[in-house]
Backbone as CSV, one residue per row, in Angstrom:
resi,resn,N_x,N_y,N_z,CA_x,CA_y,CA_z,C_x,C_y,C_z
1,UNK,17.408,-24.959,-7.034,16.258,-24.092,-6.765,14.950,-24.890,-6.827
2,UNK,13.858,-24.888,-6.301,13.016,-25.344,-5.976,11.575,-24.698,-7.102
3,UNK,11.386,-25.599,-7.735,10.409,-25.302,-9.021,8.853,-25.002,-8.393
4,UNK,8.684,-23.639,-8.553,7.001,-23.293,-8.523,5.860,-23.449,-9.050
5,UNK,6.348,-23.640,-10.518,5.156,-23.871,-11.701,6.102,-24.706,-13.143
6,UNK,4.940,-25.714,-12.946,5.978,-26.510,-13.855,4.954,-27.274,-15.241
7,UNK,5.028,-26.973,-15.987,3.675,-27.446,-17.131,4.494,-28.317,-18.166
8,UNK,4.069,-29.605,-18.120,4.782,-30.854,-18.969,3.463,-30.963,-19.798
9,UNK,4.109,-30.959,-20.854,3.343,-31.307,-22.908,1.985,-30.553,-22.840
10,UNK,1.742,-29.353,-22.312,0.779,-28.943,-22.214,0.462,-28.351,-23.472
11,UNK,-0.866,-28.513,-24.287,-1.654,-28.153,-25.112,-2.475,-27.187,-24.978
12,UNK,-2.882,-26.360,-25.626,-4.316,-25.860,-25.974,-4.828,-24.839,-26.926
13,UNK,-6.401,-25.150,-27.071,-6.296,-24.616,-28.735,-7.816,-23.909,-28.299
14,UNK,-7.742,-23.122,-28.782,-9.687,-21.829,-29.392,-10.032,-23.112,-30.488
15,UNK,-11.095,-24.008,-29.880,-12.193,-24.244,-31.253,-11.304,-25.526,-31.302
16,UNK,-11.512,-25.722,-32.526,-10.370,-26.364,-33.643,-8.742,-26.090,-33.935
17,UNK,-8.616,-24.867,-33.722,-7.487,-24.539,-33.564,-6.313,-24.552,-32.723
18,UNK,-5.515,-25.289,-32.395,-4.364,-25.335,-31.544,-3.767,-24.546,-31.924
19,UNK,-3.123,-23.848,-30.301,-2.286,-22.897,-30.267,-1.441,-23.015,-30.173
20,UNK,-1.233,-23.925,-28.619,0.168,-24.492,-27.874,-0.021,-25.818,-28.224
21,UNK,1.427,-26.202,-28.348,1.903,-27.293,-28.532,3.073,-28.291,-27.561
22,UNK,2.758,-28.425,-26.519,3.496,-29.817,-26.049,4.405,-28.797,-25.444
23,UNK,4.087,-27.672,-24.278,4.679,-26.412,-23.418,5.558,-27.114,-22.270
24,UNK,6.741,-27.404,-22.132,7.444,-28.387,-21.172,8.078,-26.713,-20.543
25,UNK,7.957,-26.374,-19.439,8.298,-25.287,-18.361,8.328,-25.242,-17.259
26,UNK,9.034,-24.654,-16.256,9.845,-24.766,-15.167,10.613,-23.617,-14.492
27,UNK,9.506,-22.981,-13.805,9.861,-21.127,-13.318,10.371,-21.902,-11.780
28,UNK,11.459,-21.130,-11.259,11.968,-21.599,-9.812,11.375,-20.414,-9.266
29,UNK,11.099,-21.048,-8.174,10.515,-19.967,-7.334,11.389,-18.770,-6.575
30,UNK,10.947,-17.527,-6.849,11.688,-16.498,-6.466,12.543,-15.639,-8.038
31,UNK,12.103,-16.404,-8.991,13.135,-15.954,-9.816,12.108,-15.058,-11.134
32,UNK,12.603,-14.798,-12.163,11.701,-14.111,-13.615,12.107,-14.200,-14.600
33,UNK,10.834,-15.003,-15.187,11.131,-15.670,-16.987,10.203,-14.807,-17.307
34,UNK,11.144,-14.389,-18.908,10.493,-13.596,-19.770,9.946,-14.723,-20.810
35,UNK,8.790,-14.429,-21.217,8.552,-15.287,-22.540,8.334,-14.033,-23.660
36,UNK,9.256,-14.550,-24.398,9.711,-13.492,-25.722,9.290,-14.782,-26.919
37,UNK,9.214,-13.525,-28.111,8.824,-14.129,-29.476,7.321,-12.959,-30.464
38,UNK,7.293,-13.293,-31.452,6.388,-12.487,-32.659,4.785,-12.358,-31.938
39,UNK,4.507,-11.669,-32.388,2.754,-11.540,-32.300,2.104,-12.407,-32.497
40,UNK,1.498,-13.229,-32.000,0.791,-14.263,-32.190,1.306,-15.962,-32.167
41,UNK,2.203,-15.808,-31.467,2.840,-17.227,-31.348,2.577,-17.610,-30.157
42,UNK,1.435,-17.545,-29.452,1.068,-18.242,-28.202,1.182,-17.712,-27.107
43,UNK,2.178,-16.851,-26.557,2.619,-16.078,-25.781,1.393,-15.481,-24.527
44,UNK,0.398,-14.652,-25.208,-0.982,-14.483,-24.259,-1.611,-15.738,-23.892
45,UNK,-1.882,-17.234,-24.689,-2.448,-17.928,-24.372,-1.931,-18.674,-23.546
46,UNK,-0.426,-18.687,-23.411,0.681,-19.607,-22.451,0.357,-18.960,-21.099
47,UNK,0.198,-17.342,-20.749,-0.292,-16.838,-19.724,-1.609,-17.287,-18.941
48,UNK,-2.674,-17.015,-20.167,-3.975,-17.452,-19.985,-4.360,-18.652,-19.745
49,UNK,-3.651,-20.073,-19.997,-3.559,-21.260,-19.910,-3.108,-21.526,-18.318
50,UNK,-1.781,-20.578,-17.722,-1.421,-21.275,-16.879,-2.517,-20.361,-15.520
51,UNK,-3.274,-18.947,-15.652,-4.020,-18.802,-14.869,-5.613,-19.778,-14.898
52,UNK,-5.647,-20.433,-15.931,-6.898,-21.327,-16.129,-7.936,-20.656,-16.862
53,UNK,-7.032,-19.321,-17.071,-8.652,-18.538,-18.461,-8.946,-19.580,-19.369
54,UNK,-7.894,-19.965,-20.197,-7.321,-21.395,-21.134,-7.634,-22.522,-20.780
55,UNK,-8.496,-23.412,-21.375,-8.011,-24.256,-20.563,-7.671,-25.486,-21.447
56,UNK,-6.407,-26.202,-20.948,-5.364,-27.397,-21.187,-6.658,-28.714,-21.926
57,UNK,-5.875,-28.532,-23.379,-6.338,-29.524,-23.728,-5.635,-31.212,-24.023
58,UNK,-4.538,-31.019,-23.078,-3.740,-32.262,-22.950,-2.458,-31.328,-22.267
59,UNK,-2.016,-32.269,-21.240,-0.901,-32.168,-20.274,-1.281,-31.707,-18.848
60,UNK,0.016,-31.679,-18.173,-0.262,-30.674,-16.777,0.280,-29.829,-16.717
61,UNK,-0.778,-29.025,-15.400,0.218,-27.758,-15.055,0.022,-28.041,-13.704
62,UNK,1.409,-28.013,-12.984,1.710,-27.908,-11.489,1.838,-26.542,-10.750
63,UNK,1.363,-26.328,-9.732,1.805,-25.371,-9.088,1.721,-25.262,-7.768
64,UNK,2.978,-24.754,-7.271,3.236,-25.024,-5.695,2.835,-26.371,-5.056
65,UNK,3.641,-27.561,-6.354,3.788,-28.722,-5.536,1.689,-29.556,-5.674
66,UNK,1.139,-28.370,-6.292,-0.447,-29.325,-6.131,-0.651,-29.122,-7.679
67,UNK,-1.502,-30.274,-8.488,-1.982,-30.104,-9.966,-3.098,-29.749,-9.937
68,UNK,-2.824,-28.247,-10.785,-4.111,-27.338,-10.678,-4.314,-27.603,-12.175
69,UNK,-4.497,-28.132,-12.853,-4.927,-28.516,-14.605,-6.049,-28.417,-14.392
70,UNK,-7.072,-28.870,-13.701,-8.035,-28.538,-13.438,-9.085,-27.877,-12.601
71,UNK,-8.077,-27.139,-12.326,-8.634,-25.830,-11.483,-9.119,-24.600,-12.181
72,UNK,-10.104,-24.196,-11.752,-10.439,-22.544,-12.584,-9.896,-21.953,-12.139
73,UNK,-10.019,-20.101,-12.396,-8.955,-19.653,-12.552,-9.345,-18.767,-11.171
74,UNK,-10.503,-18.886,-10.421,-10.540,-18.083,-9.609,-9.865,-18.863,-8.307
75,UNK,-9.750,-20.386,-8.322,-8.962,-21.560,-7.665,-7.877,-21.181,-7.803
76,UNK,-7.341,-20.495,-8.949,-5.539,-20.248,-8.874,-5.334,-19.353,-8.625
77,UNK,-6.074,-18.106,-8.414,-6.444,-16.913,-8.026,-6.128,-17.131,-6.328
78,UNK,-6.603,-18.000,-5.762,-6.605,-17.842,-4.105,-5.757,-18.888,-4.065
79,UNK,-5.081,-19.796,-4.732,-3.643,-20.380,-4.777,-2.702,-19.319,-4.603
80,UNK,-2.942,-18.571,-5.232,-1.215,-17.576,-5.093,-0.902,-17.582,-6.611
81,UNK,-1.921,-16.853,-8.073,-1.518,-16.942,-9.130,-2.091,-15.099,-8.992
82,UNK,-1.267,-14.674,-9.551,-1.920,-13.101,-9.923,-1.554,-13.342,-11.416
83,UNK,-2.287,-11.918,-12.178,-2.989,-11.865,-13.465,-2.826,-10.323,-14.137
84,UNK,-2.376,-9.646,-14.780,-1.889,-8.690,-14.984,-2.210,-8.682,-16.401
85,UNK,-3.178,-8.410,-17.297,-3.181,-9.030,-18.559,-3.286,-7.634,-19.394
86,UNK,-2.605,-8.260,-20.739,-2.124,-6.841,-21.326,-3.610,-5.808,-22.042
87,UNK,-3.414,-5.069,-21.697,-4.887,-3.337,-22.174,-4.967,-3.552,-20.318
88,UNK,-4.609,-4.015,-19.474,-4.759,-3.597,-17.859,-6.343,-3.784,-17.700
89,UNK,-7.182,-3.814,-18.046,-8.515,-3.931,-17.737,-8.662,-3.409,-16.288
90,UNK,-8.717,-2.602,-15.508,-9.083,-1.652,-14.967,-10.299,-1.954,-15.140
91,UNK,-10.891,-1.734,-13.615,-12.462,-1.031,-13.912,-12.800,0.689,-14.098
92,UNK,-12.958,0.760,-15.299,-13.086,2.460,-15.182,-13.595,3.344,-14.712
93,UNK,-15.221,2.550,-13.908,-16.137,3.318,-13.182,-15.496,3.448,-11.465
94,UNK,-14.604,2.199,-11.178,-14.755,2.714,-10.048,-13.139,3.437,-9.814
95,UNK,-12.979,3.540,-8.402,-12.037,5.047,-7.882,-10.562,3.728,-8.032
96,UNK,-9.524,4.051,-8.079,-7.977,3.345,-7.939,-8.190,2.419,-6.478
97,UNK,-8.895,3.277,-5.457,-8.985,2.364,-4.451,-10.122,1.493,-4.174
98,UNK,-10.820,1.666,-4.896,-11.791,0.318,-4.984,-11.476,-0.349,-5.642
99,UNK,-10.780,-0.302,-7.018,-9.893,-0.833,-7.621,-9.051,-2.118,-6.695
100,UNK,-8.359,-1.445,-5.962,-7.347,-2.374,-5.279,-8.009,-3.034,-4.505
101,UNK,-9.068,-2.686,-4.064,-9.978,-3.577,-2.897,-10.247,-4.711,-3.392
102,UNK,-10.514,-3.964,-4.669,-11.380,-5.653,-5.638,-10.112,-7.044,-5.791
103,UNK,-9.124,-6.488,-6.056,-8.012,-7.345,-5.758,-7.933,-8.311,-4.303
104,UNK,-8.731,-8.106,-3.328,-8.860,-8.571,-2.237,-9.137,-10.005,-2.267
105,UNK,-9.676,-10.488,-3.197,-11.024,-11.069,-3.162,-10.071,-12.652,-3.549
106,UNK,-8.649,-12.414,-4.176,-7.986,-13.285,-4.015,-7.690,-14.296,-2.795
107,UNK,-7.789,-13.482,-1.605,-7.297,-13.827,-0.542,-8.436,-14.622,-0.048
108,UNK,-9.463,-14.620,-0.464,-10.990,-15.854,0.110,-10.211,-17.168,0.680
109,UNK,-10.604,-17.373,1.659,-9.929,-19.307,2.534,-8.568,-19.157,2.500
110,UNK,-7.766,-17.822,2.061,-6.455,-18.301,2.256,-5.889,-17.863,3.829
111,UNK,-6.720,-17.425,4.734,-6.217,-16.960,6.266,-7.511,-16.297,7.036
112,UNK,-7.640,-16.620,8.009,-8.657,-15.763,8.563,-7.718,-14.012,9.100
113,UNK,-9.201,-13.211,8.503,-9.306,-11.873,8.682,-8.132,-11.317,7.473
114,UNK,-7.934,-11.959,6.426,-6.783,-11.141,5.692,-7.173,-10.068,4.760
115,UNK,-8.569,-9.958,4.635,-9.675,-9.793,3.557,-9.589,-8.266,4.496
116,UNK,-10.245,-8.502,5.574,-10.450,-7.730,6.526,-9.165,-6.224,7.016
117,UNK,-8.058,-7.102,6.850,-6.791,-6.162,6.962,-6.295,-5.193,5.699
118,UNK,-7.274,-4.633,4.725,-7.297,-3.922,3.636,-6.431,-3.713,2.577
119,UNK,-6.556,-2.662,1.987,-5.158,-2.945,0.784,-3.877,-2.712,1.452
120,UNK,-3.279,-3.567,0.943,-1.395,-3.720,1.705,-0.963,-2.671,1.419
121,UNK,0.027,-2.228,2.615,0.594,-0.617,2.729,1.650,-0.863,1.760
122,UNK,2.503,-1.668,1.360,3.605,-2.073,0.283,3.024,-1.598,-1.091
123,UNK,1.699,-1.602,-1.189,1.344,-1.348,-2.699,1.282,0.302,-2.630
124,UNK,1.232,1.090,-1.966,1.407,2.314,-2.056,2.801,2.796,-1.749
125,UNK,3.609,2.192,-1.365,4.853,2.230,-0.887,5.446,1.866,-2.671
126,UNK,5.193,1.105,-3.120,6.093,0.228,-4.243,5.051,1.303,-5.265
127,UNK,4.121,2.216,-5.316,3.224,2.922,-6.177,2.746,4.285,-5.583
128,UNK,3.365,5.051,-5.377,3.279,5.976,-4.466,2.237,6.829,-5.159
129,UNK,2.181,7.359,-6.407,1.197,7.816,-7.100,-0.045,7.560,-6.881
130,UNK,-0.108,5.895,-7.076,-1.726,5.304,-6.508,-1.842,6.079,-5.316
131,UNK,-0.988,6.125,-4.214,-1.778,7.096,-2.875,-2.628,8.142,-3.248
132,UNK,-1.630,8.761,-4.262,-2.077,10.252,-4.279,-3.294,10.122,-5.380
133,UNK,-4.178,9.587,-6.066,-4.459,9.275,-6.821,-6.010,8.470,-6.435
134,UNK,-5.971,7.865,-5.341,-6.389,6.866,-5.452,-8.335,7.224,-5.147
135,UNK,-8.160,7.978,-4.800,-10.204,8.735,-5.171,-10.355,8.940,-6.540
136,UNK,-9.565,8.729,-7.830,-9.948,9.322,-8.711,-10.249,8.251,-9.765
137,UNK,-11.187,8.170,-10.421,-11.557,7.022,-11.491,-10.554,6.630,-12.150
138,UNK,-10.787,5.225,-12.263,-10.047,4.151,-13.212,-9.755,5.251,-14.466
139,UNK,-11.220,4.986,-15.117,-11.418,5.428,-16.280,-10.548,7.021,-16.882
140,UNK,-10.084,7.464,-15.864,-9.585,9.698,-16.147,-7.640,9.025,-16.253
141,UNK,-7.648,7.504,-15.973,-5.923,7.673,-15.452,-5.358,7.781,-16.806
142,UNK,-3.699,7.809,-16.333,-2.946,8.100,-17.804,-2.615,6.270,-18.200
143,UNK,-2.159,6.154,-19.141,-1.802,4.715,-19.615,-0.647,3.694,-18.274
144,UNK,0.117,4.798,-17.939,0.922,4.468,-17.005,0.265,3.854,-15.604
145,UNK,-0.303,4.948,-15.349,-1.196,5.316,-13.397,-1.887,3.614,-13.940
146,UNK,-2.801,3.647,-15.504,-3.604,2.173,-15.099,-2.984,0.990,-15.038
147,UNK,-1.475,1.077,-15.478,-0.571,-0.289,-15.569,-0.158,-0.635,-14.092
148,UNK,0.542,1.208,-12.993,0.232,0.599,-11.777,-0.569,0.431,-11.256
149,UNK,-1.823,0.827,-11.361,-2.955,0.477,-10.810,-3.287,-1.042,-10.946
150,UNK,-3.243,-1.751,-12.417,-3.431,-3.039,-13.188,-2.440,-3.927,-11.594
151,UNK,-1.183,-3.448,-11.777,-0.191,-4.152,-10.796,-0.178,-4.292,-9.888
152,UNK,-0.896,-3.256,-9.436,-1.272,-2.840,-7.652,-2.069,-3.866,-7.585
153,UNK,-3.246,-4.008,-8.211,-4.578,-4.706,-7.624,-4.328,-6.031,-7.565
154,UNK,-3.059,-6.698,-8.287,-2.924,-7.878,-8.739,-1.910,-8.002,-7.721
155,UNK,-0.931,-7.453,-6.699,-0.650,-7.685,-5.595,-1.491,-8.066,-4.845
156,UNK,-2.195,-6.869,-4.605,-3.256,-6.954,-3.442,-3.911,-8.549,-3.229
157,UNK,-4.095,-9.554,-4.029,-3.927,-10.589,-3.392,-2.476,-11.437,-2.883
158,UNK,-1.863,-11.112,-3.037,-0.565,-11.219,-2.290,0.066,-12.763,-2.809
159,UNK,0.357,-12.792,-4.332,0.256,-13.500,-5.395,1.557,-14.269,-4.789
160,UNK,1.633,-16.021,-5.027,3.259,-16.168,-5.275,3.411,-16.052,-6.404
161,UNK,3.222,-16.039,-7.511,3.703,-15.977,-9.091,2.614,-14.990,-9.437
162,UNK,3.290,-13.781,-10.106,2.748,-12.653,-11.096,2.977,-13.065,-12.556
163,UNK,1.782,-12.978,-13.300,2.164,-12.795,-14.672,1.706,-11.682,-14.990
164,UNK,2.240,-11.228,-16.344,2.350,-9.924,-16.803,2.530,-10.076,-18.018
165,UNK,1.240,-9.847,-18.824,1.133,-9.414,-20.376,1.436,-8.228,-20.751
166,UNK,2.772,-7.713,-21.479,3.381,-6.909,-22.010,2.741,-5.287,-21.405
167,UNK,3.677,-5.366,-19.794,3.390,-4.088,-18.808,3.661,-2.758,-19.701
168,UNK,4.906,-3.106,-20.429,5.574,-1.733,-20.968,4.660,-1.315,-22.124
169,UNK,3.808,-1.737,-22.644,3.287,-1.613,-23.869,2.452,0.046,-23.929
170,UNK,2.898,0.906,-24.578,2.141,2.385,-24.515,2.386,3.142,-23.354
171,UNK,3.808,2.774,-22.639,3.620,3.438,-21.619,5.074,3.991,-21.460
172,UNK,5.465,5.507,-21.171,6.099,6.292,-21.225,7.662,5.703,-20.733
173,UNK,8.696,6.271,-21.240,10.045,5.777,-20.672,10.045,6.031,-19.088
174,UNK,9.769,6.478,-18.493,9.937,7.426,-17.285,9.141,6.677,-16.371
175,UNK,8.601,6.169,-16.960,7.023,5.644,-16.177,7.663,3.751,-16.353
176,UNK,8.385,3.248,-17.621,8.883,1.967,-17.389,9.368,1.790,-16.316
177,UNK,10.489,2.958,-16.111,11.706,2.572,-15.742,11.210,2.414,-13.987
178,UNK,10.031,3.076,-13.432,9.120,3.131,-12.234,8.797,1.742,-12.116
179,UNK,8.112,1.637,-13.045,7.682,-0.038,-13.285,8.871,-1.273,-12.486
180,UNK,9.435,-1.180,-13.803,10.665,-1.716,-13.938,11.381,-2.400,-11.838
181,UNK,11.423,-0.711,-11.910,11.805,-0.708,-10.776,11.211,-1.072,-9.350
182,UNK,9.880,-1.269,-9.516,9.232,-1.865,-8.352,8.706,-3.154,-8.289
183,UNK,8.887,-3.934,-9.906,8.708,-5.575,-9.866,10.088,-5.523,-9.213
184,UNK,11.274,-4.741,-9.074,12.018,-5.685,-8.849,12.313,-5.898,-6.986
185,UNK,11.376,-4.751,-6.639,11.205,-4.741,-5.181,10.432,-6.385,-5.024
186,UNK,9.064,-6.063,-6.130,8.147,-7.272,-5.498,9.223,-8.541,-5.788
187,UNK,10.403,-8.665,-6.416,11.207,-9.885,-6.251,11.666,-10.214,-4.580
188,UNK,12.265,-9.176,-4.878,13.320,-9.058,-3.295,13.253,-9.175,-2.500
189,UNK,12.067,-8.245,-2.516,10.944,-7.603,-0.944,9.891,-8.546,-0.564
190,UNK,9.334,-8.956,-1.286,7.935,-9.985,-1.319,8.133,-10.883,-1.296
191,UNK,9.471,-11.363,-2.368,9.705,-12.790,-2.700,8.370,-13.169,-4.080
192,UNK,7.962,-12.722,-4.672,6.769,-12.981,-5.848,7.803,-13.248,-7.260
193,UNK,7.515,-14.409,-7.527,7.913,-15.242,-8.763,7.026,-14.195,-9.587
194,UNK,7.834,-14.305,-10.839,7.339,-13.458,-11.927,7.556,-14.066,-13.670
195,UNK,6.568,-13.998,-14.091,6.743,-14.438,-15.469,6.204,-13.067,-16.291
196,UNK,6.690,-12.813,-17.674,6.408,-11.483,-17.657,6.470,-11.793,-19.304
197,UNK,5.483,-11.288,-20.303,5.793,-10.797,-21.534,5.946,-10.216,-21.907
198,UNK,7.283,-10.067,-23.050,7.708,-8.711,-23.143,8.180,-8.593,-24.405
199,UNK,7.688,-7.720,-25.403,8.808,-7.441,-26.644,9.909,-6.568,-26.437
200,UNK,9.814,-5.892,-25.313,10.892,-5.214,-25.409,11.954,-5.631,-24.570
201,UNK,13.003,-6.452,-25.398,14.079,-7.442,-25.014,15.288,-6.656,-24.028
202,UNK,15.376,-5.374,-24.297,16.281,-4.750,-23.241,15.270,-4.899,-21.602
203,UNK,14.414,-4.555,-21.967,13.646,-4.665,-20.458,13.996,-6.097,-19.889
204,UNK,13.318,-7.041,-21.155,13.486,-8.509,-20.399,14.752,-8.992,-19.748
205,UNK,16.038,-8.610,-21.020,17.027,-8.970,-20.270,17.255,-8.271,-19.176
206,UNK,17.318,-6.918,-18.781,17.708,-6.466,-17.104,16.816,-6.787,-16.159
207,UNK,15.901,-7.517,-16.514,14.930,-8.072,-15.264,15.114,-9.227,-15.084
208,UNK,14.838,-10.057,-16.052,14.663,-11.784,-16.174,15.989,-12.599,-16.014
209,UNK,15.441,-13.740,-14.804,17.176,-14.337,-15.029,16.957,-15.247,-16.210
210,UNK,16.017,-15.808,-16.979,15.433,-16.804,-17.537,14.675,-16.392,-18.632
211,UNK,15.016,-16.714,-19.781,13.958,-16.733,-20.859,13.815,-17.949,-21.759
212,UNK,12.693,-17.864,-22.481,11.991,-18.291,-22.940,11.046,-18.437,-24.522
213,UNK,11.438,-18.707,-25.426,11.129,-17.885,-26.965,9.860,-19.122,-27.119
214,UNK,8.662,-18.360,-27.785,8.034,-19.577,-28.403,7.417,-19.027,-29.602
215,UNK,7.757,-19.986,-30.705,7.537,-19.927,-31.713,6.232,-20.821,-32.772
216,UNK,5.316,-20.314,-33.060,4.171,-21.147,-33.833,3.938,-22.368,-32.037
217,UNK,3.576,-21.123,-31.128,2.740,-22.532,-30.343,3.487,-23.429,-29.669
218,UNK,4.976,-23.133,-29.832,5.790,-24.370,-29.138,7.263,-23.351,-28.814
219,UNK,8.016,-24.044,-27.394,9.033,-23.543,-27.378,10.208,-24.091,-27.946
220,UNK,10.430,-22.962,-28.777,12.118,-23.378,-29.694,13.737,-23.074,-28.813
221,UNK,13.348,-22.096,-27.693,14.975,-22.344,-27.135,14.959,-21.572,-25.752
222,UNK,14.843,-22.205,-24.654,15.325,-21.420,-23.249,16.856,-21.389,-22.972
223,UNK,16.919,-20.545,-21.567,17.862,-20.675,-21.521,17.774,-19.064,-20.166
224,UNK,19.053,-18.856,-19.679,19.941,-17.975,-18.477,20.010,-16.429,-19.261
225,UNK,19.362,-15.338,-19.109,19.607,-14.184,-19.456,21.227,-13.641,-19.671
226,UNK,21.529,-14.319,-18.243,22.987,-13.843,-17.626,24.249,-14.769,-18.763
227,UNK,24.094,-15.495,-19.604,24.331,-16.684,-20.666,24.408,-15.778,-21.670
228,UNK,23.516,-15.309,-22.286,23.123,-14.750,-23.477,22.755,-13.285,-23.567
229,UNK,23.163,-12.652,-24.750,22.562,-11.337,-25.069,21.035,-11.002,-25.467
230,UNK,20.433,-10.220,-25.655,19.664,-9.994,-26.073,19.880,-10.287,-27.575
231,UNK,20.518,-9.504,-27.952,21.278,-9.817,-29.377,21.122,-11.380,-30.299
232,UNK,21.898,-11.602,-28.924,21.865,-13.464,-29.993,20.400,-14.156,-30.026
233,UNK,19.634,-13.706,-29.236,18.004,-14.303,-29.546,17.110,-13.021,-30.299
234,UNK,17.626,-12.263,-30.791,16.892,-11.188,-30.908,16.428,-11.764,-32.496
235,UNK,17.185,-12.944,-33.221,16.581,-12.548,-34.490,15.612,-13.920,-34.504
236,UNK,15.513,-14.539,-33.379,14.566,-15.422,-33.321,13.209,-14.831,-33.730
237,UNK,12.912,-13.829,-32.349,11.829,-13.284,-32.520,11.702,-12.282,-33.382
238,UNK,12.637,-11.499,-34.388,12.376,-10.705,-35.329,11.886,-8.932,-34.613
239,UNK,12.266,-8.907,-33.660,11.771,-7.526,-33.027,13.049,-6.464,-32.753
């Protein structure tokens, strides 16, 4: 399989403080690693690092074959990096479909007129709610409507690799399993590489072929979903 994003001894720390420690990773393209493990073991910053919120205080990060280590994040943004970060940050003032518009903005130099050809009919297709929905403020939605909304907009630049800070978090069984069910379109259907955080290890395993545990800042053990139970890594991370 042909590697999309690949980050050798990558570092980085807030301040004085190191977070990550020496991150050696390797997502194939087309496929979905979960990165599992405790509250505070790096996990948001491994996200935030590889969109360039973070930025690398020793190593690289590759992606799609070019070294973006020093690229910002709005550079990996119109690379083909989408951003999904966990509380969804939504804009609350404006409507679901300005919302998704704003997602547009990914697509800058990546094609002429793509900007122009509006929000993709697939994101209402893969979010059917957003249709019905979509005049009505960020700010009035339920926890769910803003996670697809969060997801929608982060298509709408028409991402090769999605990350996703813990989608399921506060949000209804009924409404996962929706979720659930339309990353796995954007696998299939789209072809969009996915990295995804998740405590909740039943989710990860029926999605992810690939996981990933990191512990205090560094990874302690990957490995094949389809290999392993949830079970046998479950007391790594203690959840």
């Amino acid at each position: 399989m042909e590697t999309l994003l690949k980050m050798d001894k990558v570092c980085a720390a807030y301040g004085q403080s190191q977070v990550l420690w020496d991150i050696d990773l390797d997502v194939e393209r087309g496929g979905a690693l979960a990165l599992i493990g405790r509250n505070g073991v790096g996990k948001t910053t491994l996200l935030r690092t590889i969109m360039g919120v973070q930025k690398t205080t020793k190593g690289r990060v590759q992606f799609d074959g070019a070294d973006v280590t020093e690229a910002k994040p709005h550079e990996r943004s119109r690379a083909g990096i989408g951003f999904v970060p966990q509380g969804r940050h939504v804009f609350p003032h404006l409507t679901v479909e300005e919302n998704l518009q704003s997602g547009l903005s990914a697509l800058t130099g990546r094609g002429k007129g793509l900007i122009g050809k509006g929000i993709p009919e697939h994101i209402y297709d893969l979010f059917p709610k957003l249709l019905q929905i979509r005049h009505r403020k960020a700010g009035v939605l339920s926890g769910g409507e803003q996670q697809q909304l969060a997801i929608g907009r982060a298509l709408a630049g028409q991402p090769k690799l999605l990350l996703l800070d813990e989608p399921t978090e506060g949000i209804q069984p009924n409404v996962v399993q929706q979720i659930e069910d339309a990353l796995r379109r954007v696998r299939t259907e789209l072809g969009v590489t996915i990295v995804i955080v998740e405590q909740y290890l039943d989710f990860a395993w029926s999605f992810a072929d690939d996981y990933c545990v990191l512990m205090r800042g560094r990874t302690v053990r990957q490995g094949r979903t389809a290999q392993e139970s949830a079970a046998d890594v479950a007391h790594l991370v203690n959840v």
